[in-house]
mmCIF entry with sequence, helices, sheets and N, C-alpha, C, O atoms, coordinates in Angstrom:
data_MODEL
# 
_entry.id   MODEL 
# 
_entity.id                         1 
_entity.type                       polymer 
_entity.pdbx_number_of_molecules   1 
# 
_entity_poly.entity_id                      1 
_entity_poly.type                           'polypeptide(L)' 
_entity_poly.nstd_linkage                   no 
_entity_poly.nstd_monomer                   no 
_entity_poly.pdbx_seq_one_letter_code       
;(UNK)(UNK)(UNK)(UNK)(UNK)(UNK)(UNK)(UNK)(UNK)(UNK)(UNK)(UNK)(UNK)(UNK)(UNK)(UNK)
(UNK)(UNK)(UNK)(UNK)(UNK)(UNK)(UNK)(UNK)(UNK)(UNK)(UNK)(UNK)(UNK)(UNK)(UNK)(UNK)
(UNK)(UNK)(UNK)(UNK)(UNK)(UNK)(UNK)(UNK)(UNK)
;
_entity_poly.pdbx_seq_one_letter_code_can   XXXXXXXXXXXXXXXXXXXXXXXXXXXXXXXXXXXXXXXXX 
_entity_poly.pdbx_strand_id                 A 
# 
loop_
_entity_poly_seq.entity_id 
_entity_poly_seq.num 
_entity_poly_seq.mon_id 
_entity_poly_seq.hetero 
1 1  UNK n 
1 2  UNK n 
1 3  UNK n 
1 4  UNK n 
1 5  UNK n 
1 6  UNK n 
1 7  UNK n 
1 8  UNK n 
1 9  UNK n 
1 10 UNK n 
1 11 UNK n 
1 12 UNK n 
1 13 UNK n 
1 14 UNK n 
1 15 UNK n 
1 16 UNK n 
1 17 UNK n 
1 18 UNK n 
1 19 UNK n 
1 20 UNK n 
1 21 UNK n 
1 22 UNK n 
1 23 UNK n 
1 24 UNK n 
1 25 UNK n 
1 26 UNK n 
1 27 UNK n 
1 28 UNK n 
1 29 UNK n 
1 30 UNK n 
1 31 UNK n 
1 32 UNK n 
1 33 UNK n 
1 34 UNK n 
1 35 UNK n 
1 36 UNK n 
1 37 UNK n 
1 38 UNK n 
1 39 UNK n 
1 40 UNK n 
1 41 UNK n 
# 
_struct_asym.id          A 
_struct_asym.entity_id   1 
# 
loop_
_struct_conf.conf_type_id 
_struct_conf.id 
_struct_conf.pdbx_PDB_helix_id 
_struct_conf.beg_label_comp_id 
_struct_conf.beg_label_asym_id 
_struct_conf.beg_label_seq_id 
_struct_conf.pdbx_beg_PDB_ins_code 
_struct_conf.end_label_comp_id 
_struct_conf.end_label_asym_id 
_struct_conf.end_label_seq_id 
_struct_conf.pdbx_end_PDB_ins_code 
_struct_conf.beg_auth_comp_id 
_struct_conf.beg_auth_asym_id 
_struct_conf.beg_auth_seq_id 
_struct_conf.end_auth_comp_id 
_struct_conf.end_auth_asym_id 
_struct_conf.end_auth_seq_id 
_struct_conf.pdbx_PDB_helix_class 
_struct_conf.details 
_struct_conf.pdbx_PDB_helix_length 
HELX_P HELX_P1 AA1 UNK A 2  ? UNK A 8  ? UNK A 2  UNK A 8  1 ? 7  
HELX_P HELX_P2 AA2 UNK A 11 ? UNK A 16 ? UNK A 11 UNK A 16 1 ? 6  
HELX_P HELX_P3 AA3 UNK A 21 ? UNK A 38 ? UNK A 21 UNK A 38 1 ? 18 
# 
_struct_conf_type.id          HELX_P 
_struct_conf_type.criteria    ? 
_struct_conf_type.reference   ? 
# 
loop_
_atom_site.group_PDB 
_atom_site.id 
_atom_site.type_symbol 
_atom_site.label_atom_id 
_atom_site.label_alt_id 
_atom_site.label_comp_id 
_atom_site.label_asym_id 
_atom_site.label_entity_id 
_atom_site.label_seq_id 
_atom_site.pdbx_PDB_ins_code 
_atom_site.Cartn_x 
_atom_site.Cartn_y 
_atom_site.Cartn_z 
_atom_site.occupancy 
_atom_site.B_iso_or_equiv 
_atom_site.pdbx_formal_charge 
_atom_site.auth_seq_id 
_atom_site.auth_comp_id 
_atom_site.auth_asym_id 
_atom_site.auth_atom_id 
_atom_site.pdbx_PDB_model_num 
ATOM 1   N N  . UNK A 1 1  ? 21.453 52.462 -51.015 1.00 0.00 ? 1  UNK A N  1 
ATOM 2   C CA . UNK A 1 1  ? 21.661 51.031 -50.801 1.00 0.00 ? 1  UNK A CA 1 
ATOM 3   C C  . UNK A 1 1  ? 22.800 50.809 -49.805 1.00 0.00 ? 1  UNK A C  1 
ATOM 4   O O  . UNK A 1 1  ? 22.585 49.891 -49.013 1.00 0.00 ? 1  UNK A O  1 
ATOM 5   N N  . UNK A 1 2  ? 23.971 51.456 -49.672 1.00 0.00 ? 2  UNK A N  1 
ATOM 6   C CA . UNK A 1 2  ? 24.919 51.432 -48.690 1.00 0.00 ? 2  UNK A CA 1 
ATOM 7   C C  . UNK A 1 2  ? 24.487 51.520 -47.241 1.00 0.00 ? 2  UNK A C  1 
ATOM 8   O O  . UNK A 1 2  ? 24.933 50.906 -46.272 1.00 0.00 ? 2  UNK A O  1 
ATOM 9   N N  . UNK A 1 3  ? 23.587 52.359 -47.303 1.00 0.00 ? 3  UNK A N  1 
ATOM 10  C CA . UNK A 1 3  ? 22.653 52.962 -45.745 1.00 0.00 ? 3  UNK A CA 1 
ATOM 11  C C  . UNK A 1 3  ? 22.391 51.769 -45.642 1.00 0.00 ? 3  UNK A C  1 
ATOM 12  O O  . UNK A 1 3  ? 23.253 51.184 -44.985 1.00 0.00 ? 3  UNK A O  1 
ATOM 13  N N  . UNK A 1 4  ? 21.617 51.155 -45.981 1.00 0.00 ? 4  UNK A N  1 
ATOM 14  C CA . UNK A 1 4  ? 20.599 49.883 -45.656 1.00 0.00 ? 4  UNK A CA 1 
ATOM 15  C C  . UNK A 1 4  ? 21.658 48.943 -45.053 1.00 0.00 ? 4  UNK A C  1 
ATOM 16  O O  . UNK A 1 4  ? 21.513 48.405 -43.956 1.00 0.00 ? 4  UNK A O  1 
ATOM 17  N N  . UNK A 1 5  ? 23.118 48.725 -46.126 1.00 0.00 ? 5  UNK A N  1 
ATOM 18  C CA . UNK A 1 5  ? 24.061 47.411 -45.737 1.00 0.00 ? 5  UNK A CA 1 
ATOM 19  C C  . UNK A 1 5  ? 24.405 47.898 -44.440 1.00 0.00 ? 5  UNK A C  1 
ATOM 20  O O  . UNK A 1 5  ? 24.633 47.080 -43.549 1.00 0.00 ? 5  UNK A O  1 
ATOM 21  N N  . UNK A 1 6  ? 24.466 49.003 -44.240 1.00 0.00 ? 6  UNK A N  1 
ATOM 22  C CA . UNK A 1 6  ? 25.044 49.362 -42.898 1.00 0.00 ? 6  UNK A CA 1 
ATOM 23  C C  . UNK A 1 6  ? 24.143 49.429 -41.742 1.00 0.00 ? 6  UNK A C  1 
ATOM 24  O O  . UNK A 1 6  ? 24.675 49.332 -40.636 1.00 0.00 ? 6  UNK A O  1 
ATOM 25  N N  . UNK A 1 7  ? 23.103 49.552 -41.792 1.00 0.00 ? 7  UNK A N  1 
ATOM 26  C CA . UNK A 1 7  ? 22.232 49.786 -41.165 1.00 0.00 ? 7  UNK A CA 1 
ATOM 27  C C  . UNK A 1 7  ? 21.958 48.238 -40.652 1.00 0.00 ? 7  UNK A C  1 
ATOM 28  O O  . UNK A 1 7  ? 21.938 47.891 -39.471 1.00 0.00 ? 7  UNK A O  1 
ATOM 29  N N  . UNK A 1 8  ? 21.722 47.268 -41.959 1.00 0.00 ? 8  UNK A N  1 
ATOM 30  C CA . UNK A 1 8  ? 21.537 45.695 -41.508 1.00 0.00 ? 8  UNK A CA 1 
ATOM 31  C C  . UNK A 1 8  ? 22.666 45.252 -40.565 1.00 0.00 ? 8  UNK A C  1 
ATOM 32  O O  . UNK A 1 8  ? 22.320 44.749 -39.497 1.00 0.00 ? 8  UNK A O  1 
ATOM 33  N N  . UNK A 1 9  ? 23.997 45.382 -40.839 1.00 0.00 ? 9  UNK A N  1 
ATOM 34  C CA . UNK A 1 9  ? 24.753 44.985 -39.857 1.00 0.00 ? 9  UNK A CA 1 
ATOM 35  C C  . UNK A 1 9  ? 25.086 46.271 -38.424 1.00 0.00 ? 9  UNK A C  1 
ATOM 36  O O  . UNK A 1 9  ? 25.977 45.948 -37.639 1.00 0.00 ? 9  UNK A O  1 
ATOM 37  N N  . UNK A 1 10 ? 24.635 47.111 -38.271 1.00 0.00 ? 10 UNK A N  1 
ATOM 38  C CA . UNK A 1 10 ? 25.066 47.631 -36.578 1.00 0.00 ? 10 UNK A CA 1 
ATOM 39  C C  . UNK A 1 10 ? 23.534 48.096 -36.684 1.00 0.00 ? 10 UNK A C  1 
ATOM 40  O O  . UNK A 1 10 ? 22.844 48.873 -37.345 1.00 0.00 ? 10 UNK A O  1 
ATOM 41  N N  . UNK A 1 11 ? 23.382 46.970 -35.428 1.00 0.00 ? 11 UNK A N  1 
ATOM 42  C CA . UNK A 1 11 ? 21.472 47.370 -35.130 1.00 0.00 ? 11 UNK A CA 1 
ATOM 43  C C  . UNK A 1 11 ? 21.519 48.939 -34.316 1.00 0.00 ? 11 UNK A C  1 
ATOM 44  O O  . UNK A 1 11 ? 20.381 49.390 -34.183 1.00 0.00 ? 11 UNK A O  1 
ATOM 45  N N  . UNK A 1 12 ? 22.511 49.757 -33.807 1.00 0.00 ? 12 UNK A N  1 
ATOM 46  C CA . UNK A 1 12 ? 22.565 51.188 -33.885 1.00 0.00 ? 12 UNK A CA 1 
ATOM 47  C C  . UNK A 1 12 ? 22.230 51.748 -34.299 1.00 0.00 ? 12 UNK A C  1 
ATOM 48  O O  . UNK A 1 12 ? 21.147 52.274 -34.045 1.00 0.00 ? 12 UNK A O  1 
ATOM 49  N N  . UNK A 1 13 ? 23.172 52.061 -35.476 1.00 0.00 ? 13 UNK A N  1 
ATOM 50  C CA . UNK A 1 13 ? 22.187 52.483 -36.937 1.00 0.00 ? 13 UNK A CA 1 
ATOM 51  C C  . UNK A 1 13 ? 20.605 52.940 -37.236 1.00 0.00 ? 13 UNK A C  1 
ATOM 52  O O  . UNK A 1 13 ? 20.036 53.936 -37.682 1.00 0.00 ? 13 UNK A O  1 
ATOM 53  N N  . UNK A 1 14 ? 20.179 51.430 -36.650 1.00 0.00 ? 14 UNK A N  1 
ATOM 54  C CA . UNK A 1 14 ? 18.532 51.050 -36.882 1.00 0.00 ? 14 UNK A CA 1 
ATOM 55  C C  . UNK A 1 14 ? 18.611 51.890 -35.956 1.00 0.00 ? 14 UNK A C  1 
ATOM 56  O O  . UNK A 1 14 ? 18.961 53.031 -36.254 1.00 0.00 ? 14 UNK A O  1 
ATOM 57  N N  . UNK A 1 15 ? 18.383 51.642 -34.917 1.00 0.00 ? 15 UNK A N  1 
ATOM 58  C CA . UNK A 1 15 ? 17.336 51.884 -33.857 1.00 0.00 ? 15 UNK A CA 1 
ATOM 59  C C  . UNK A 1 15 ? 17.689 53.847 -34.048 1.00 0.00 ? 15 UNK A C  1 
ATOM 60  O O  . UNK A 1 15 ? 16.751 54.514 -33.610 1.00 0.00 ? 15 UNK A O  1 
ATOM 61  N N  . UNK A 1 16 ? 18.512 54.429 -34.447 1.00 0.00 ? 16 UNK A N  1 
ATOM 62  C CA . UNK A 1 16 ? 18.806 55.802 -35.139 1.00 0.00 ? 16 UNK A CA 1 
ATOM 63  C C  . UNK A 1 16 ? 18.282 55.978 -36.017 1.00 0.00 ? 16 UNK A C  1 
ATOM 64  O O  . UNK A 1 16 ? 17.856 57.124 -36.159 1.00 0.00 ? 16 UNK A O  1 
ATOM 65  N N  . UNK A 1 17 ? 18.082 55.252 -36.805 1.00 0.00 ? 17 UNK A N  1 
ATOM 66  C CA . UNK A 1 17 ? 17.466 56.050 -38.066 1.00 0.00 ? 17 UNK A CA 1 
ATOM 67  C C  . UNK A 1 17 ? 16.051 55.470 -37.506 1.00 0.00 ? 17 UNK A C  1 
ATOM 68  O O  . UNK A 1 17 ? 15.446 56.535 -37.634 1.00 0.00 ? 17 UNK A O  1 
ATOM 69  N N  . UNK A 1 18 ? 15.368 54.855 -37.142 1.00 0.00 ? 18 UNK A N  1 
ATOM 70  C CA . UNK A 1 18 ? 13.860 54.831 -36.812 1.00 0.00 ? 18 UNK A CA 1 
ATOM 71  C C  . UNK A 1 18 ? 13.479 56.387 -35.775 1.00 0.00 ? 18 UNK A C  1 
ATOM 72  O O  . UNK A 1 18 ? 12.312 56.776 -35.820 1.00 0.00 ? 18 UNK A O  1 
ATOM 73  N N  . UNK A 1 19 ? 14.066 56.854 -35.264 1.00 0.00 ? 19 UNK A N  1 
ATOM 74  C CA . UNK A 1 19 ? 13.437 58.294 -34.763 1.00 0.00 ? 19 UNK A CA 1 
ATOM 75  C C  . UNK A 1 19 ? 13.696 59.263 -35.628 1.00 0.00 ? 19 UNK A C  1 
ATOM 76  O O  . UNK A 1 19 ? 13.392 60.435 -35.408 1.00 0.00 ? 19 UNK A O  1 
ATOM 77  N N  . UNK A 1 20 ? 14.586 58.647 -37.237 1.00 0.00 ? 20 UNK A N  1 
ATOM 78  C CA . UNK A 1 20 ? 14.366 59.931 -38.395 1.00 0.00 ? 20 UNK A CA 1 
ATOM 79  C C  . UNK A 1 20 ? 13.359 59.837 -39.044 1.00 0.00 ? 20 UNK A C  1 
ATOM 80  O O  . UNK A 1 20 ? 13.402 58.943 -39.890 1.00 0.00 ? 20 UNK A O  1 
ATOM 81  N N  . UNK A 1 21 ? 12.618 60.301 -39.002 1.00 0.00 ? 21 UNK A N  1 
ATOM 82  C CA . UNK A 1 21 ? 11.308 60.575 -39.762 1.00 0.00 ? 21 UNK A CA 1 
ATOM 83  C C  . UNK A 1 21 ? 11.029 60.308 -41.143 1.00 0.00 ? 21 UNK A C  1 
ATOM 84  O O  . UNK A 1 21 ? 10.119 59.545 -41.468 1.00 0.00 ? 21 UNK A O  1 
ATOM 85  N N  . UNK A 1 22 ? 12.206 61.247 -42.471 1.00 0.00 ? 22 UNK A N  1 
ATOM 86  C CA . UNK A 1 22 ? 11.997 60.516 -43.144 1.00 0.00 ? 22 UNK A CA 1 
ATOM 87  C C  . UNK A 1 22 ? 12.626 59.691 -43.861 1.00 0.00 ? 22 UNK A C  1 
ATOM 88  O O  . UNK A 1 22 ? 12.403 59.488 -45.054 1.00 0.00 ? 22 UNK A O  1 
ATOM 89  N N  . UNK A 1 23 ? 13.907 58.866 -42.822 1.00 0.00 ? 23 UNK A N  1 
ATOM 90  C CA . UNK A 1 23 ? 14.254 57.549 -43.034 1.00 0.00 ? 23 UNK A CA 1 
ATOM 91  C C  . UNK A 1 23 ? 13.464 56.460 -42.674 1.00 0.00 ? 23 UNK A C  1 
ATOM 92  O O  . UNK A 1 23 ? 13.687 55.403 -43.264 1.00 0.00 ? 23 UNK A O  1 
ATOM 93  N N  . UNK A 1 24 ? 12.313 56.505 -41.565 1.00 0.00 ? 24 UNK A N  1 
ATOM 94  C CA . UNK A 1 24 ? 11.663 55.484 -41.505 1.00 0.00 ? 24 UNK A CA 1 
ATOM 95  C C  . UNK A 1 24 ? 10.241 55.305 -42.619 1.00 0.00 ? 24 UNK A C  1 
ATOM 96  O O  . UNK A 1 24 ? 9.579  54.339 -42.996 1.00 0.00 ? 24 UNK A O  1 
ATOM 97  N N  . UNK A 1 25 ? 10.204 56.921 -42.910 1.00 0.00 ? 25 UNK A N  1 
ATOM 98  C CA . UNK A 1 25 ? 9.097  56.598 -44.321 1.00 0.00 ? 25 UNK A CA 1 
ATOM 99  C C  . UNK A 1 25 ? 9.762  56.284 -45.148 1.00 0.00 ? 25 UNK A C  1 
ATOM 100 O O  . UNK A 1 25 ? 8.928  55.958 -45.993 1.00 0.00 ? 25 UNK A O  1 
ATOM 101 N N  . UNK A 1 26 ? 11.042 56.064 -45.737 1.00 0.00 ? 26 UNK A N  1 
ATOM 102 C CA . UNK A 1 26 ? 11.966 55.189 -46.535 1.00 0.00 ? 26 UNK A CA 1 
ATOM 103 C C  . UNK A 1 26 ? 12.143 53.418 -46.567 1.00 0.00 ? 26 UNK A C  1 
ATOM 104 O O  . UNK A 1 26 ? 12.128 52.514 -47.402 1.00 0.00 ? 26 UNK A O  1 
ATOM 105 N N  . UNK A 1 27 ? 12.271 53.548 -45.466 1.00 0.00 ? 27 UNK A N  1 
ATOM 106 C CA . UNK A 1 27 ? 12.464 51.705 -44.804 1.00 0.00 ? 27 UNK A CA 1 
ATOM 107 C C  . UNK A 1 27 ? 11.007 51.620 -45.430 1.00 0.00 ? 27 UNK A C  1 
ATOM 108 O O  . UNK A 1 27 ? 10.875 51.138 -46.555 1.00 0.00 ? 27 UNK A O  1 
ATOM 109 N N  . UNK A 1 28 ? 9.798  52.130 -44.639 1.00 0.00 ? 28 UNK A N  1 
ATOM 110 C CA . UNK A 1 28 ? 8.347  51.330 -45.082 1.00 0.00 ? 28 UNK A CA 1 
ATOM 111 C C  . UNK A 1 28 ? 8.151  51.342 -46.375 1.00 0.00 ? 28 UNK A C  1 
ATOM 112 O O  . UNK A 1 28 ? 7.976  50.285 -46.981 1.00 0.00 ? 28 UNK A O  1 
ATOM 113 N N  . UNK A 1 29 ? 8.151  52.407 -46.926 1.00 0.00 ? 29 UNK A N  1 
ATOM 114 C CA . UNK A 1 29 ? 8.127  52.515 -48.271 1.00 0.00 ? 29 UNK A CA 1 
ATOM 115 C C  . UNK A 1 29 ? 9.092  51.446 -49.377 1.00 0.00 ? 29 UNK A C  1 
ATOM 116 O O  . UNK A 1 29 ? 8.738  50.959 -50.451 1.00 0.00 ? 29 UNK A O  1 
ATOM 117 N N  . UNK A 1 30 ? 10.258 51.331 -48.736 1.00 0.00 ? 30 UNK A N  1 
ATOM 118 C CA . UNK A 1 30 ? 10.944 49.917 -49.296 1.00 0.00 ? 30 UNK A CA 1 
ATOM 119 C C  . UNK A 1 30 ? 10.143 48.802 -48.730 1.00 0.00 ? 30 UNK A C  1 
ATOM 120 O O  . UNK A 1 30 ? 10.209 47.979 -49.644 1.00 0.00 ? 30 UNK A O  1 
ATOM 121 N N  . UNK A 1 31 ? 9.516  48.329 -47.906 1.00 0.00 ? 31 UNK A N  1 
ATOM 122 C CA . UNK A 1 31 ? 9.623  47.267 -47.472 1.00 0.00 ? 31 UNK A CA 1 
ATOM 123 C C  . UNK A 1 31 ? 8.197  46.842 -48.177 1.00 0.00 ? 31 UNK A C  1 
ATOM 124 O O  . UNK A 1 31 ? 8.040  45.783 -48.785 1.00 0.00 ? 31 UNK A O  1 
ATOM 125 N N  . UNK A 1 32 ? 7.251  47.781 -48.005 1.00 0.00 ? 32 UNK A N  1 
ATOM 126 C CA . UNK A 1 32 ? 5.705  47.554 -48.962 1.00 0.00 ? 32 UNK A CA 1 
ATOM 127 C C  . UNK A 1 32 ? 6.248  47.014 -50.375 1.00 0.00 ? 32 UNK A C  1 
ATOM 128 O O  . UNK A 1 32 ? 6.012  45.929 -50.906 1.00 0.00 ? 32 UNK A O  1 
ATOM 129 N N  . UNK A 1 33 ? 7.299  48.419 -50.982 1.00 0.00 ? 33 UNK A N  1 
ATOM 130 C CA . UNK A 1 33 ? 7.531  47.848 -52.422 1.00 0.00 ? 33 UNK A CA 1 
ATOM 131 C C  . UNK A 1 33 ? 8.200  46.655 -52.709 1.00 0.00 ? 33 UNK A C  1 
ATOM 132 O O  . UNK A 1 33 ? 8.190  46.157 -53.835 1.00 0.00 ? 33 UNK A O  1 
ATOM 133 N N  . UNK A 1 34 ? 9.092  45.908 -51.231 1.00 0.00 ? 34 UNK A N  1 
ATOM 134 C CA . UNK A 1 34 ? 9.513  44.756 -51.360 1.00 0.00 ? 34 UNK A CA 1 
ATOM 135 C C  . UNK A 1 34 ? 8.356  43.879 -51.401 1.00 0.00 ? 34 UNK A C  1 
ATOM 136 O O  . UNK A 1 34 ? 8.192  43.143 -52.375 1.00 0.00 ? 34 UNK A O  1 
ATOM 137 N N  . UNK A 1 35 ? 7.480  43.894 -50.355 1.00 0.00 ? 35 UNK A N  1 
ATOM 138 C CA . UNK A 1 35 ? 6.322  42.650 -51.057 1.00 0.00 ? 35 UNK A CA 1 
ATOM 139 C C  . UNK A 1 35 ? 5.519  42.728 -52.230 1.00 0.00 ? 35 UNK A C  1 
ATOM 140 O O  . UNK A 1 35 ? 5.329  41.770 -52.980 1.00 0.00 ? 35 UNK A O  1 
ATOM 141 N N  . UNK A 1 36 ? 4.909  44.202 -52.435 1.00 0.00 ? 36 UNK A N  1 
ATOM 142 C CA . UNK A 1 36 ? 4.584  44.369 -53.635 1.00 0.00 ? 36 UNK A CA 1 
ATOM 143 C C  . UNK A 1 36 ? 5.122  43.499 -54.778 1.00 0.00 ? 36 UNK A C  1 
ATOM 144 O O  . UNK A 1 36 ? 4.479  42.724 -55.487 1.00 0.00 ? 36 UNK A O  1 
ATOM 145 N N  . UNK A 1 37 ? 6.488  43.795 -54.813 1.00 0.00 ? 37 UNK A N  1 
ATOM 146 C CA . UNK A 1 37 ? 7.084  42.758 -56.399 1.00 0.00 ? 37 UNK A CA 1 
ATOM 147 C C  . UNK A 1 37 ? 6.813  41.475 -55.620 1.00 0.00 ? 37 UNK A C  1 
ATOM 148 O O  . UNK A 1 37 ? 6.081  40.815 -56.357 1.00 0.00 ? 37 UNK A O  1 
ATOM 149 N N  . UNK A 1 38 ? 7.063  40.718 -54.374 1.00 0.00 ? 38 UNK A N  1 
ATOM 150 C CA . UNK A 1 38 ? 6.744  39.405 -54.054 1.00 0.00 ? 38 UNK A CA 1 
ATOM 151 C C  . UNK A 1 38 ? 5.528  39.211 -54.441 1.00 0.00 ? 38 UNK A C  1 
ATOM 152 O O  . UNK A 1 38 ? 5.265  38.030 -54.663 1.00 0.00 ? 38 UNK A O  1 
ATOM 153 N N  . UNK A 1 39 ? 4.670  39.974 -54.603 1.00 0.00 ? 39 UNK A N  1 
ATOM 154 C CA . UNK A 1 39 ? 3.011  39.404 -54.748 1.00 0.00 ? 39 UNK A CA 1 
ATOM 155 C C  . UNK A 1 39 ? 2.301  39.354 -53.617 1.00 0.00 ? 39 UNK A C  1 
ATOM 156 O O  . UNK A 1 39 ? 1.121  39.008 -53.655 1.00 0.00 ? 39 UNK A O  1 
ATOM 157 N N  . UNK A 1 40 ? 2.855  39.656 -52.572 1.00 0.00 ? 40 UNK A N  1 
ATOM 158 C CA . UNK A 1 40 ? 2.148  39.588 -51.003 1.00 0.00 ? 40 UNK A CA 1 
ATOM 159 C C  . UNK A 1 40 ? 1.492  40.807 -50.889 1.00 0.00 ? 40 UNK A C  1 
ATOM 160 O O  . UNK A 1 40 ? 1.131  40.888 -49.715 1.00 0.00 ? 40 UNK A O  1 
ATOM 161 N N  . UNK A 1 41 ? 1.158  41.780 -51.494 1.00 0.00 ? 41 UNK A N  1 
ATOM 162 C CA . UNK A 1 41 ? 0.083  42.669 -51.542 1.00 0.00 ? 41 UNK A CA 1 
ATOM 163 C C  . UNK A 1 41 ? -0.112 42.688 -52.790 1.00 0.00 ? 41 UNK A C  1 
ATOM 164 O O  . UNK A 1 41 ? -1.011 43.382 -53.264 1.00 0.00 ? 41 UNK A O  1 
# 
């Protein structure tokens, strides 16, 4: 959860961890299970 706060504020970060492989199957994998509990899938 710290990764993420940090990651949200220095778009660096992001654009770094999207060519890690499996930090970006992390992000998707959060972000499905974020709509999932919304009900949007």
């Amino acid at each position: 959860m710290k990764f993420k706060k940090t990651e949200l504020e220095n778009g660096t970060r992001i654009s770094e961890r999207e060519f890690d492989i499996p930090g970006f199957i992390s992000a998707v994998a959060n972000l499905i299970t974020a709509l999932h509990l919304a009900g949007i899938i």
